[in-house]
N, C-alpha and C positions, 0 to 999 in steps of 0.2 A: 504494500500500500504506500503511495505516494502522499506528499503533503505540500498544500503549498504554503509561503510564507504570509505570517498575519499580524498584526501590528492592536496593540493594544488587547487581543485576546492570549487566554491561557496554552499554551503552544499545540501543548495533545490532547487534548482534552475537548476542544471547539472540533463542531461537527463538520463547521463550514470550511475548513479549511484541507479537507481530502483533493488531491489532486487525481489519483485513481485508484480502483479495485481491481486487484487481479486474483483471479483463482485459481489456485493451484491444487495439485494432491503431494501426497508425501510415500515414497515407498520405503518398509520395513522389511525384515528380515527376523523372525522371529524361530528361536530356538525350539524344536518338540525334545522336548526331554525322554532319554531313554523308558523312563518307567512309562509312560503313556502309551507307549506302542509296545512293547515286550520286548525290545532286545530284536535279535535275529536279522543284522543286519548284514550279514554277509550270505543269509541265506535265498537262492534265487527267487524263491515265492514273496521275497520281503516287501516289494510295490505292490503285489495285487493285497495283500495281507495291511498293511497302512492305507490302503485307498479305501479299501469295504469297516476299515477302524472310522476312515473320513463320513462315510455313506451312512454308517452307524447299524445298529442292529435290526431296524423298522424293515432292511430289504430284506431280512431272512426268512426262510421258510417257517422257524417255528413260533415268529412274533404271535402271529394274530392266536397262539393254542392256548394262550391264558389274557386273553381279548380286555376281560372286563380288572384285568389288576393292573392294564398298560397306563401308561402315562402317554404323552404326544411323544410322535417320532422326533429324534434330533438327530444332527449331525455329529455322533458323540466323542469321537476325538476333537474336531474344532470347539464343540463345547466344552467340552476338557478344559484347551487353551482358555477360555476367558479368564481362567486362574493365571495363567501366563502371561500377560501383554495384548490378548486379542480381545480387540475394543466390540462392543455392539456395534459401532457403524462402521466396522471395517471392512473390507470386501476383499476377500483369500483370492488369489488370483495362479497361486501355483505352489505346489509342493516338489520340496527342491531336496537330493539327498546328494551328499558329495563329502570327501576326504580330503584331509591334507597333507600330503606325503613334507615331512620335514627334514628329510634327508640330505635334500641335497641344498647348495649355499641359500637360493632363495626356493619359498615355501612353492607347491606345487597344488592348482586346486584339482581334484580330479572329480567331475560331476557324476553321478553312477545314474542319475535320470533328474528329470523335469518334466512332473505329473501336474497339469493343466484342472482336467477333469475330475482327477479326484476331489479338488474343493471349489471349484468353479458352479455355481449353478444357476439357471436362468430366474430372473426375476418373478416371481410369485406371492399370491398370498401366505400368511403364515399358516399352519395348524391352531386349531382352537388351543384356546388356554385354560379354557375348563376345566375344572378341576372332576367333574361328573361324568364329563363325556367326551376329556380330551382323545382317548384312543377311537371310539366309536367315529369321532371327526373326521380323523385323522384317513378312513378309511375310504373319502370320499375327498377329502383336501387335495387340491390341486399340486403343493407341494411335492409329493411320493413322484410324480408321473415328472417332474424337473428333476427329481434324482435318479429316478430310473433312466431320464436319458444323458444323463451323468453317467451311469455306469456302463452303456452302450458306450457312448464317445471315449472312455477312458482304455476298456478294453480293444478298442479298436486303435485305440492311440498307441497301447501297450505290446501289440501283437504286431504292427509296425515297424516299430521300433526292436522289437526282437528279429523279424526278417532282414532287417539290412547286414545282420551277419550271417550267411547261407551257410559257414558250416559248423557253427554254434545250432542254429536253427532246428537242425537236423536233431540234437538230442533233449527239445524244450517239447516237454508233454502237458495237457491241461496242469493233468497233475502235479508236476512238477515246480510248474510257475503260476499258477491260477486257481488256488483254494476255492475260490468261489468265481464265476460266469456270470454273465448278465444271461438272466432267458434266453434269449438272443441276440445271435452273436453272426457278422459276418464274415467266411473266411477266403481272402480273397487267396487267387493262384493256389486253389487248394483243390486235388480229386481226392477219389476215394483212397489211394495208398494214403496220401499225406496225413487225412482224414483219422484213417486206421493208426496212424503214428501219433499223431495226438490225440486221441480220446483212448491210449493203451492203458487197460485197465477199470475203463468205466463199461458202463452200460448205455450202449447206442444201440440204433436200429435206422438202416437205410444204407447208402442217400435215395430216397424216393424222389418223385418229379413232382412240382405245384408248375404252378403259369406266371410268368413275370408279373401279372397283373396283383398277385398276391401277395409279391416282396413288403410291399409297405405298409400295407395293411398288420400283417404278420410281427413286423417291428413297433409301429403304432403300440397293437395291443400288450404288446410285451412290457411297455413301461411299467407296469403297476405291479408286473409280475412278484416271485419274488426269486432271487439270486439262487444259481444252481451251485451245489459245493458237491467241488469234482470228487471229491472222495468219499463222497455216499454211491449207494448201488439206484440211485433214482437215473431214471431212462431217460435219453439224449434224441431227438428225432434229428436227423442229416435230411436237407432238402437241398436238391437241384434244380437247379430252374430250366425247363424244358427250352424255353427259345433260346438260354444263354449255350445249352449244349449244340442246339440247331445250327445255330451259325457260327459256334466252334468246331463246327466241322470244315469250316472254306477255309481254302488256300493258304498257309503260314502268311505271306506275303497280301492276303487281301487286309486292304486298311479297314476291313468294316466286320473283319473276325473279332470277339469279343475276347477279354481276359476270364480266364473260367471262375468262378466261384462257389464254393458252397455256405449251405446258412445251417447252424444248428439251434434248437428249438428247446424249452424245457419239457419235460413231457407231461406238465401239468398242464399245458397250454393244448387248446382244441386243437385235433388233430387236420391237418391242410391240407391233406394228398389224396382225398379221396377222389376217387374218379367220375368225373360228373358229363352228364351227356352233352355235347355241340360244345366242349368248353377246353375238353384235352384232348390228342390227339391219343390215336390208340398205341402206338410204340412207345409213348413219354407219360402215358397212365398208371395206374395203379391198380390193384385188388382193395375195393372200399371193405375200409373195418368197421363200420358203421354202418348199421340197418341194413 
């Protein structure tokens, strides 16, 4: 804030005398304490295991089984922090984890990631504050479905960022790196080998075919879902999208051949492969398990 000069007034204090307002933000760098998060930082699952601390316990499957003793969902590691430095009106912008080799003459910082998603989330209302019926709220709160697509973009941000080393890549399993999934999850440059290498050890069933038209939709509903933990025996649906196979089959060299993907599903989620008439074609259909 600027000022300008004033004669016969109190110097700071006179309102009339602002020359201008600028506003600004301030960025911080705020310490998580080992005891917040358990330790366990050299082990590979340790980003996905701090991010679902971030996302807090409201995404997991067994919240809603004691429904009427909950409190409102929170983000329970950041709410942690308000004991730390982290203000109510602060706006978490990225979770940051890095070392600092002191070996050599000067200090070396070495970043091991920079997680966006994990405490990033879109503008919403809050959860009721009720004290009567803050969880029943909570269960229709616009909130849950902003963290849900928090834990898509995070995963997908996480799985990214592991592919750019291809022969690292090769030995990361859900299990391995990823205690817990979003519902749904995209898995790009992925067929069924790939597939079979990362979900070793769980319980899948597929890749079945849906219709591109169904991608979105499929994701949409997933928000609210709640979080798959790779290391229970709960079923995983594989879907392939019938057109993305169709015109991966032209020409290496045609610019209009797509990159292949697959999508995995929670299997609590309705089932999408059923084969329905004038809507799939008969080669990229399925045996309907319903009705």
């Amino acid at each position: 804030m600027g000022r300008a000069q004033v004669n016969g007034l109190p110097g700071d204090s006179s309102a009339c005398n602002v020359d201008r307002d600028v506003s600004t933000v301030s960025f911080r760098l705020l310490e998580i304490r080992p005891h917040l998060y358990g330790g366990m930082f050299q082990n590979p699952s340790f980003r996905n295991s701090v991010a679902y601390q971030c996302f807090g316990s409201g995404v997991l499957p067994n919240w809603p089984v004691n429904l009427g003793a909950r409190t409102r969902r929170d983000d329970d590691l950041l709410a942690r922090m308000r004991d730390y430095g982290l203000a109510a009106d602060d706006v978490p912008l990225a979770l940051v984890a890095f070392m600092i080799d002191s070996s050599a003459l000067t200090d070396i910082l070495d970043i091991r990631f920079l997680d966006m998603w994990a405490v990033r989330r879109p503008c919403v209302l809050p959860d009721s504050q009720s004290l009567v019926s803050a969880a029943f709220a909570s269960l229709a709160a616009p909130r849950r479905g902003a963290a849900g697509r928090a834990m898509f973009e995070q995963f997908q941000d996480h799985l990214a960022k592991l592919r750019e080393d291809s022969a690292a890549f090769a030995s990361v399993t859900a299990r391995s790196h990823f205690p817990q999934l979003p519902p749904v999850g995209v898995l790009p440059g992925m067929d069924e080998a790939g597939a079979t290498k990362f979900f070793e050890g769980m319980t899948y069933r597929g890749p079945v075919h849906i219709n591109a038209a169904q991608v979105e939709p499929l994701v949409r509903e997933s928000l609210t879902a709640p979080a798959i933990r790779s290391g229970s025996n709960e079923v995983i649906w594989l879907y392939a999208v019938a057109e993305n196979l169709i015109d991966g089959a032209k020409a290496s060299g045609d610019p209009e051949r797509p990159d292949p993907y697959l999508i995995f599903a929670a299997g609590n989620l309705p089932y999408r492969a059923d084969a329905c008439f004038n809507l799939h074609r008969w080669n990229y259909a399925n045996f309907a398990l319903a009705g």
